[in-house]
C-alpha positions as CSV (number, residue, x, y, z in Angstrom):
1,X,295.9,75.1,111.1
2,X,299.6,76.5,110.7
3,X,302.7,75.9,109.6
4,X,305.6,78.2,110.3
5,X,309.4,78.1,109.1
6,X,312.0,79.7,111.1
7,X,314.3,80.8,109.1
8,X,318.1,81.4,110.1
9,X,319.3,84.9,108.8
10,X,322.6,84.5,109.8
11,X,322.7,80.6,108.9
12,X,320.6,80.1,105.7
13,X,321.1,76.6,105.3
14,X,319.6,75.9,108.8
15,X,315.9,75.2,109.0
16,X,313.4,74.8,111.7
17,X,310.0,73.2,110.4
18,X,307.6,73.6,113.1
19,X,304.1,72.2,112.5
20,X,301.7,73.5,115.1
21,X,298.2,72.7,114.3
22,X,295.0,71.8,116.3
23,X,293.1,69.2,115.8
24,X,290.6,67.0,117.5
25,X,291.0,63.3,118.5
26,X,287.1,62.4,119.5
27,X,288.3,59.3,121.3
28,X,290.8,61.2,124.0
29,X,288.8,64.5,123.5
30,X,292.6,66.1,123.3
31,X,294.1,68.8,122.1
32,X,297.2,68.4,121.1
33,X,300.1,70.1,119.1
34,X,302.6,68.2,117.0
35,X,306.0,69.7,116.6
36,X,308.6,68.2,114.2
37,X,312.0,70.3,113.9
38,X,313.8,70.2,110.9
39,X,317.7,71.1,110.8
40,X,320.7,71.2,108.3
41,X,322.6,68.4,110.3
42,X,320.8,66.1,112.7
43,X,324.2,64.4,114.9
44,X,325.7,65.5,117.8
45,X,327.4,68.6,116.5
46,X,324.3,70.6,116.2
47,X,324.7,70.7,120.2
48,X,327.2,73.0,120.0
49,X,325.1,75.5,117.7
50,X,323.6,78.5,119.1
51,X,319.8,77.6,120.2
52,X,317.3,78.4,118.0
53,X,314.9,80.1,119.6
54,X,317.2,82.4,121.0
55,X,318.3,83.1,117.4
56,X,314.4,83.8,117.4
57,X,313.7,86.1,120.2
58,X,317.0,88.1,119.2
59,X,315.5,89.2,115.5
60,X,318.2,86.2,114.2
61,X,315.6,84.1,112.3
62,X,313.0,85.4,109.7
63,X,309.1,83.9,110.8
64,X,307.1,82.5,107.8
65,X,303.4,82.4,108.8
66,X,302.1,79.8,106.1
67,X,298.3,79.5,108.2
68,X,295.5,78.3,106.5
69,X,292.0,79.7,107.0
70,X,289.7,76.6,107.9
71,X,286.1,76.7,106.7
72,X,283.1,75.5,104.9
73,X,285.1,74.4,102.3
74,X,288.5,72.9,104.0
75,X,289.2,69.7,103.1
76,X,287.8,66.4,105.0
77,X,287.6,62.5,104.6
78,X,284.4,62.0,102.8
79,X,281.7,59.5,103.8
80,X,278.1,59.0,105.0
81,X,279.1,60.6,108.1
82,X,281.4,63.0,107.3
83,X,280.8,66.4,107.6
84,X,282.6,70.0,106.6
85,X,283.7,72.9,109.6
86,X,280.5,74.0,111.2
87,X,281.1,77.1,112.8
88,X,278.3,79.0,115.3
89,X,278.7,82.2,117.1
90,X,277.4,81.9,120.4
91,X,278.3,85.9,121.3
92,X,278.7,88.8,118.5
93,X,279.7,92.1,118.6
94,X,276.8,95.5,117.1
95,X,278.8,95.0,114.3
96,X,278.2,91.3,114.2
97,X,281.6,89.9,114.2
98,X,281.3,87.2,116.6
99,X,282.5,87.5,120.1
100,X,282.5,83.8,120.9
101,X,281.6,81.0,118.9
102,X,281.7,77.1,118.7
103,X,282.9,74.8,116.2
104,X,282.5,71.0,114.8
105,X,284.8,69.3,113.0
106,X,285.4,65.3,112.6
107,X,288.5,63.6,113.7
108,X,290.0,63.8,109.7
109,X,290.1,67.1,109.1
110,X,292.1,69.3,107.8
111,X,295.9,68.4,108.9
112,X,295.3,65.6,111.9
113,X,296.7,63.5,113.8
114,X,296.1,59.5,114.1
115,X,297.1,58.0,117.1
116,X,298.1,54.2,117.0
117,X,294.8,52.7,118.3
118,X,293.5,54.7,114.8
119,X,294.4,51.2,112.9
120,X,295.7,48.9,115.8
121,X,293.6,47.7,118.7
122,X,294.8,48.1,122.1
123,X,297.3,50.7,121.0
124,X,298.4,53.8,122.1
125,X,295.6,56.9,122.1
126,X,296.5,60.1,121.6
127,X,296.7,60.9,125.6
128,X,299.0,58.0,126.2
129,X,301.4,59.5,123.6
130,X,304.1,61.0,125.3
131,X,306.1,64.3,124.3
132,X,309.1,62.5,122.9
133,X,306.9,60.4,120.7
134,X,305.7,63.5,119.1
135,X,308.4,65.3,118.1
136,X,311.8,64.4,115.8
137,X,314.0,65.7,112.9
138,X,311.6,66.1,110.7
139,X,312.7,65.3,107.1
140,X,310.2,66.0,103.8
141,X,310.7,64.2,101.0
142,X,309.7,66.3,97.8
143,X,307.4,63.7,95.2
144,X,305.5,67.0,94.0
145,X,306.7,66.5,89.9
146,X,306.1,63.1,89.8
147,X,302.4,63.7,92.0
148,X,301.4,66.8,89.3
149,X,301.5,63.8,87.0
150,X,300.7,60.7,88.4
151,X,297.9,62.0,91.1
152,X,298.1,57.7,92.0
153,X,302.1,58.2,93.2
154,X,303.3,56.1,96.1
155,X,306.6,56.8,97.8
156,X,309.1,54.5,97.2
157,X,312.2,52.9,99.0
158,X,314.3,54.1,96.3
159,X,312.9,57.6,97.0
160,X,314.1,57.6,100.6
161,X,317.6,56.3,99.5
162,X,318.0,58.9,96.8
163,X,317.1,61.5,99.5
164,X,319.5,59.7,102.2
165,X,322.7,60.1,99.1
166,X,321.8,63.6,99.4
167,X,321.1,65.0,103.1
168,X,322.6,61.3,104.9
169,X,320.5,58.5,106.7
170,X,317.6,59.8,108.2
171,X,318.2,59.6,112.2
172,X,316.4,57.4,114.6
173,X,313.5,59.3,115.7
174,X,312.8,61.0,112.5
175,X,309.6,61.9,111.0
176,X,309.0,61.9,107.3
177,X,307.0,64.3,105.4
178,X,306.5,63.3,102.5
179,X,305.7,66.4,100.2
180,X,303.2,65.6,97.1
181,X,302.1,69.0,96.1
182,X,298.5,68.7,97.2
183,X,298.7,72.0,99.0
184,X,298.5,73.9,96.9
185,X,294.9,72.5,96.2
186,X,293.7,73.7,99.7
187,X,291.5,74.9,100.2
188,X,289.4,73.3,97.2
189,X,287.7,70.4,98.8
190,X,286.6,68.7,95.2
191,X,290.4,69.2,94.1
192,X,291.7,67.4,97.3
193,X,289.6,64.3,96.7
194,X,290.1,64.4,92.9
195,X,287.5,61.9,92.1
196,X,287.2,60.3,88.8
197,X,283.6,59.9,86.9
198,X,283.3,56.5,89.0
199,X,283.3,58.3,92.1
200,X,287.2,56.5,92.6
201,X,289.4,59.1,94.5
202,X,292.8,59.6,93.1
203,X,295.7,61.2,95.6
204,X,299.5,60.2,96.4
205,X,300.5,58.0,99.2
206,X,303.4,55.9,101.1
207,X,303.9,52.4,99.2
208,X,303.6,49.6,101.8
209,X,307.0,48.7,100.9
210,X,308.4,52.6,102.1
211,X,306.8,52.2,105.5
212,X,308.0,48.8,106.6
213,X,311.6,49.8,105.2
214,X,311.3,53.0,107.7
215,X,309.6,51.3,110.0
216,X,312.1,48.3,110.2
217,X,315.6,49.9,108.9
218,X,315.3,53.2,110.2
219,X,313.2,53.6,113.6
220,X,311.0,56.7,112.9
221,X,308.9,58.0,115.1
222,X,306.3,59.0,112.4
223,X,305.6,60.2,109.1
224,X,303.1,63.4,107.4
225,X,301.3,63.9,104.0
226,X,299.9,67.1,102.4
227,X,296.5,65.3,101.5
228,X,294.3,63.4,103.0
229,X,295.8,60.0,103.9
230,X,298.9,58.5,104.2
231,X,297.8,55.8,102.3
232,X,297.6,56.2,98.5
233,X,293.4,56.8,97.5
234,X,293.8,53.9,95.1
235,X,295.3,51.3,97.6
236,X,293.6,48.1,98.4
237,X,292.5,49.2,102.0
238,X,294.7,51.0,104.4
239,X,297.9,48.9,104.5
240,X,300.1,52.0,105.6
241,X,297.9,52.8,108.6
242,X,298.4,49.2,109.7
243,X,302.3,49.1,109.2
244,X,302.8,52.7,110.8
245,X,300.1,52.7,113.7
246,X,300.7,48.6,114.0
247,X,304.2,49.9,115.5
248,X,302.8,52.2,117.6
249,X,304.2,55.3,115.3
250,X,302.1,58.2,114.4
251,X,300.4,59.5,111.3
């Protein structure tokens, strides 16, 4: 799993969020790498900026590695049959560091993926997707204060249009992140699901009422959590899968 910011040296207030993670989709058996960029200003003047990965090659931009380390205790969806990383080495070195190995992992694990047919029949899978559904101006929403405090938080419509009076109206295209804190949990498994003494997860979500306003108003492409479903622990099934996926966005 990784995460890297490119930083701008030159141009501090310019950002590009690049999400590169690998994950597995057991329906498509595909690999795939989702990419959302994030920058200062999203309209047509940016064309006329000096590229980015230019700025990159040339020792312009400052990389922040943020990789996590998967393992035994990375967090998954939990259920009858789920199951943690499962890890073999196949080959090893005298010293024993392994040489070659293979891995297991179900689909929801770790940072994922969910293709439309995840929640709508006859949907898009993740091999129909096409590169332009995948990546967008990626812009995170930051819920962590009100999430440290009310693990039960679901983004709101108000929420997107206090963020909008601050950085404009998020672009056609866009994907939203919305950023609840629970990273910082990783890679604690028990903290992740937070369950109460009734066995009753409690973690942060996308209201219902957020995803058909972006769905409807503002023509995303997708949105992203920092836990384990888009769709609040304590909601009344998965409502937010249905809207999102039910367009034919991404998760």
């Amino acid at each position: 799993m990784q995460f890297t910011i490119f930083k701008s040296l030159k141009h501090p207030s310019t950002l590009m969020f690049k999400t590169n993670r690998h994950f597995i989709f057991s329906i498509t058996s595909y690999l795939i790498i989702l990419t959302a960029l994030l920058t200062s200003n999203c309209n047509k003047a940016n064309l006329d900026s000096p590229d980015h990965f230019e700025r990159l090659f040339s020792g312009d931009m400052e990389v922040i590695d943020l990789t996590y380390t998967v393992g035994k205790t990375s967090p998954y969806w939990p259920g009858k049959r789920g199951n943690p990383f499962v890890y073999d080495t196949l080959f090893a070195h005298k010293s024993g560091a392994p040489a070659m190995g293979s891995y297991f992992v179900p689909e929801h694990f770790g940072t994922h993926l969910d293709a439309p047919i995840h929640s709508a029949d006859s949907m898009k899978s993740v091999d129909q997707l096409t590169s332009s559904e995948l990546f967008g101006p990626a812009a995170v929403i930051d819920v962590s204060a009100i999430c440290s405090s009310d693990p039960d938080y679901r983004l709101k419509k108000v929420d997107i249009l206090a963020w909008e009076k601050l950085y404009g109206k998020l672009p056609k295209g866009a994907i939203i992140l919305m950023y609840t804190g629970w990273s910082k949990k990783w890679p604690d498994y028990n903290a992740y699901i937070n369950e109460d003494d009734n066995g009753q997860m409690h973690f942060p979500g996308f209201s219902p009422e957020a995803a058909q306003f972006l769905i409807n108003e503002r023509n995303i492409n997708g949105i992203g959590i920092d836990n384990l479903s888009v769709d609040a622990a304590i909601a009344n099934g998965f409502p937010v899968h249905g809207i999102v996926n039910g367009a034919g966005k991404i998760q």
